[in-house]
N, C-alpha and C positions, 0 to 999 in steps of 0.2 A: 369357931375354933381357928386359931391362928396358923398359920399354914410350918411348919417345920425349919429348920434352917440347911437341909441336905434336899432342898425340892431344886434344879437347876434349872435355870434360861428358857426358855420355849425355845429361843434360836438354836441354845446347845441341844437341846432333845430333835429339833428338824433337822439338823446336820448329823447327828447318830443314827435316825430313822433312812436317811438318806444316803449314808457311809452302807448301810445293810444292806442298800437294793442294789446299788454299784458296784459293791465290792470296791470300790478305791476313794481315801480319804479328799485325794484330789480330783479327782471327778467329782463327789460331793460336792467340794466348794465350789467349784466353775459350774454345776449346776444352780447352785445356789447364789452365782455373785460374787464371790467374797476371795477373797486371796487363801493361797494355801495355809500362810501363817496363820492368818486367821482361825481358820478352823482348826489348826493344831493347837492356837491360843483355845479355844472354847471347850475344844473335845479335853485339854489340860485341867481347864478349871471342874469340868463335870467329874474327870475322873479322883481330882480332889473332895468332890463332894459326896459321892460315894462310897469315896476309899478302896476302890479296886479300879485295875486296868480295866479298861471297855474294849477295844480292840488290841489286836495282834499287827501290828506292821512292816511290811518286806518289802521285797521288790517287786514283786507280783502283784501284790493289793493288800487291801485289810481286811481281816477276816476278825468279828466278832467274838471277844470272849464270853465264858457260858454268863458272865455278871453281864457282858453287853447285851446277849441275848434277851434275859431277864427285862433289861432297862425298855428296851425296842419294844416288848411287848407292853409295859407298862405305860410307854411314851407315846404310841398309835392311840390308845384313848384319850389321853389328855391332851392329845391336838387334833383329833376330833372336836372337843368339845373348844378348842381353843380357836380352829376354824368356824364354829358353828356364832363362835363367841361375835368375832369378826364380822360374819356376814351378818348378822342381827344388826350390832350396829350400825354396819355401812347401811342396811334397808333403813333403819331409822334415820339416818342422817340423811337419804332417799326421799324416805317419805315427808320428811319433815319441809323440805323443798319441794314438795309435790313434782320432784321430775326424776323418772327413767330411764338409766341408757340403755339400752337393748342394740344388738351386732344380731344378724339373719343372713343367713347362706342367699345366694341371690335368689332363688327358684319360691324360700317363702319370704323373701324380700317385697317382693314381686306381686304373687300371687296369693299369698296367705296372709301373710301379716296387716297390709293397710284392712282387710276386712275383720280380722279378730278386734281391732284398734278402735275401728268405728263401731263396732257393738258394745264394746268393754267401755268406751267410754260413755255414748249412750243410756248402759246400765249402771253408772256411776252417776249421770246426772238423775234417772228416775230414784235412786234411792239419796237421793239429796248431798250429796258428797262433791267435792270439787273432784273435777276430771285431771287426770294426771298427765303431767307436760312428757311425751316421752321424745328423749332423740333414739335415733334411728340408723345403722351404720350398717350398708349390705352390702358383702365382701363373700368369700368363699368360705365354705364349712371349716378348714384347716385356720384359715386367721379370726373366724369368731371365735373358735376356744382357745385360739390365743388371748386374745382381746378380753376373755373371762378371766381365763388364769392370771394373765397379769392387772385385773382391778379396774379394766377398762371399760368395763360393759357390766352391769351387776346381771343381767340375763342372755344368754343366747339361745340361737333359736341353729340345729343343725338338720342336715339330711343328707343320707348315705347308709351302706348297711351295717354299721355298728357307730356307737354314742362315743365320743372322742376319751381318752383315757386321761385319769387324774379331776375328773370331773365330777358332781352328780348330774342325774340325769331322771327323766321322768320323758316316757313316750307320749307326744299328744296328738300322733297319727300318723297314717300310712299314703303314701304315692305310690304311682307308676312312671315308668320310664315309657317311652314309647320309641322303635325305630320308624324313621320316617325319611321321605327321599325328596327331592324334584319331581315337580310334575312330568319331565320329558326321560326321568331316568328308566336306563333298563329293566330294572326292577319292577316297574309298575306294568309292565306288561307281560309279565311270569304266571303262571293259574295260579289263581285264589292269593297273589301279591305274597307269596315264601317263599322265603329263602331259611336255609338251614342254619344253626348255629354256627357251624364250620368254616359256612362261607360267608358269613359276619365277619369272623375273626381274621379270614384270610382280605379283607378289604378293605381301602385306607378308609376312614374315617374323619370325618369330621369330629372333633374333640373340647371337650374342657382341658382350660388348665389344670395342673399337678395341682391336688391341694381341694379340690373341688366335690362336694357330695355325688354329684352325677357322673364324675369319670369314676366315683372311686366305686360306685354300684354298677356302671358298666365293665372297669376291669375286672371287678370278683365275680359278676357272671361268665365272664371268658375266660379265668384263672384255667389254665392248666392245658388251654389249646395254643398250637400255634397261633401267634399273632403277626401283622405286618403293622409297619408305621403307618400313625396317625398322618392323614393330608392335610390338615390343618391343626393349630391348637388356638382355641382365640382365648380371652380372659371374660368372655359375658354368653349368654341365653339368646340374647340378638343379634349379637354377630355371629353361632353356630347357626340360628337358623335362616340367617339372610345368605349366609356361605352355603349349604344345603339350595335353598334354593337357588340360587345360583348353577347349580350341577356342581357343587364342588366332593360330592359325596354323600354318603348314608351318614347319618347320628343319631345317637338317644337323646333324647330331650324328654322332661316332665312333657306327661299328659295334659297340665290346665296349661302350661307356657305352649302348648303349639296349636291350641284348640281352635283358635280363630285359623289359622293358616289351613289346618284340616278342612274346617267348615267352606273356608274360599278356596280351595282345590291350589294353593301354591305350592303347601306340601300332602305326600300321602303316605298313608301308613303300612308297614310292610312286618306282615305276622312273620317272628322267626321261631321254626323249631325246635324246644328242649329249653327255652330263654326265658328266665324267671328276671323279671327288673323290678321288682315291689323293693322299694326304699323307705324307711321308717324316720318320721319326722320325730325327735329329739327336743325338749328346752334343757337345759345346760346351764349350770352356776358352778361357784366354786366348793362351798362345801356344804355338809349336812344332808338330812334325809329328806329334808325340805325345801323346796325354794325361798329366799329369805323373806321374811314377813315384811308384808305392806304392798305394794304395788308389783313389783316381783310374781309374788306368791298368788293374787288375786289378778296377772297377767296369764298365766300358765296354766291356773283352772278355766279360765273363759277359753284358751286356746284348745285344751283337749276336747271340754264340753262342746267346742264350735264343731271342731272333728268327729265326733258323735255324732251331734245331728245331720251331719251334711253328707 
């Protein structure tokens, strides 16, 4: 059946859906790129195609009429499915060149991901299949789901304690954080190596940069107590923990990134009381209820199934 001739733009339906969430025409557009004309050009045409006003315009913002209302709801399905449209074919265009890009927070940059990789592949070559070429791009939690949203990466891989928004998402496991010191620091000779939440938050720290899974699961554990500044903020895993050892201060750091240094006594671990660090490992795309079919989708099963057995 042929499609009508009052269906508008996908582009005009994502600058409506988006006028809705902002409340201003021009925010819409500078979210979306495009000049203000623009969008007044597009939101014109639609409202021709409907025949009624869609929004109300003033100096304050724009606020939806009850026909725009209507539309927005009708136009969140159809770019759903126009999203979903999308990522199918960019996985096929994926697959079709047998290669992957995938973006990972550094921590499963690191430690998680080369071993999902070499088993996933492995299990590609036992069932007869060419193994898939993937690149690999490990930055912090905050620029992988950029790098998804903007078409950069067809899968990310996140961790912190919630999944980046505007994203789908599918949990394929959980971490811990660990506080951990110098071997000559004061801490390590406290009974039973605790210290209190309180006096966590009151002590400069060794840090991640802004943007990072692990600062963002260590400041939602300390949310609501006094804090002092961070003594450091480095941009990697190795350099907070060669700063740490050093005496440069306490930090959190994942449990498998500091386990050798445990193991060889350079750093040690300091239980704090009331301190919950479990951070939830995240894959991330851009749209749909599924990761997109082909390599993608058949990356993401092996990662949570690997989380399971381990």
């Amino acid at each position: 059946m042929a499609l009508g001739s009052h269906v508008p733009e996908l582009r005009a339906l994502e600058l409506l859906v988006t006028v809705a969430r902002l409340g201003s025409l021009g925010a819409a557009a500078a979210e979306l790129g495009i000049s203000q004309q623009a969008a007044s050009s597009r939101l014109r045409t639609m409202e021709s195609l409907v025949g009624e006003p869609l929004l109300h315009r003033s100096a304050r913002g724009s606020v939806l009429t009850p026909t725009g209302e209507l539309v927005v709801q009708w136009a969140g399905r159809v770019l759903e499915a126009a999203h979903e449209l999308d990522a199918g074919i960019t996985a096929l265009r994926s697959d079709r060149r047998g290669h992957l890009a995938v973006a990972a927070s550094l921590t499963i940059a690191e430690h998680l991901l080369p071993g999902w990789l070499v088993g996933w592949r492995a299990q590609q070559i036992r069932s007869g299949r060419q193994p898939t070429e993937v690149t690999m791009t490990a930055t912090n939690s905050d620029k992988v789901a950029a790098m998804v949203a903007a078409g950069e990466a067809v899968l990310g891989f996140v961790e912190g304690p919630d999944a980046p928004g505007g994203l789908s998402r599918r949990l394929v496991g959980t971490d811990e954080l660990v506080v951990v010191v110098g071997a000559d620091h004061p801490w390590v000779r406290r009974p039973r190596r605790r210290v209190t939440i309180e006096t966590l938050a009151a002590t400069p720290l060794v840090v991640r940069e802004a943007g990072s899974g692990t600062r963002s699961v260590l400041e939602r554990a300390l949310a609501g107590r006094p804090q002092v500044a961070p003594a450091l903020e480095l941009s990697s895993t190795a350099s907070v923990r060669a700063a740490v050892s050093a005496g440069a201060g306490p930090a959190a750091l994942g449990a498998r990134a500091v386990g050798e240094d445990l193991a060889m006594g350079r750093l040690v671990r300091i239980e704090v009381t009331g301190l919950d660090l479990t951070r939830r490992l995240h894959a991330v795309w851009k749209a749909g209820a599924h990761p997109p079919e082909g390599p993608a989708r058949d990356l993401v099963a092996w990662a949570a199934a690997s989380s399971t057995r381990s």
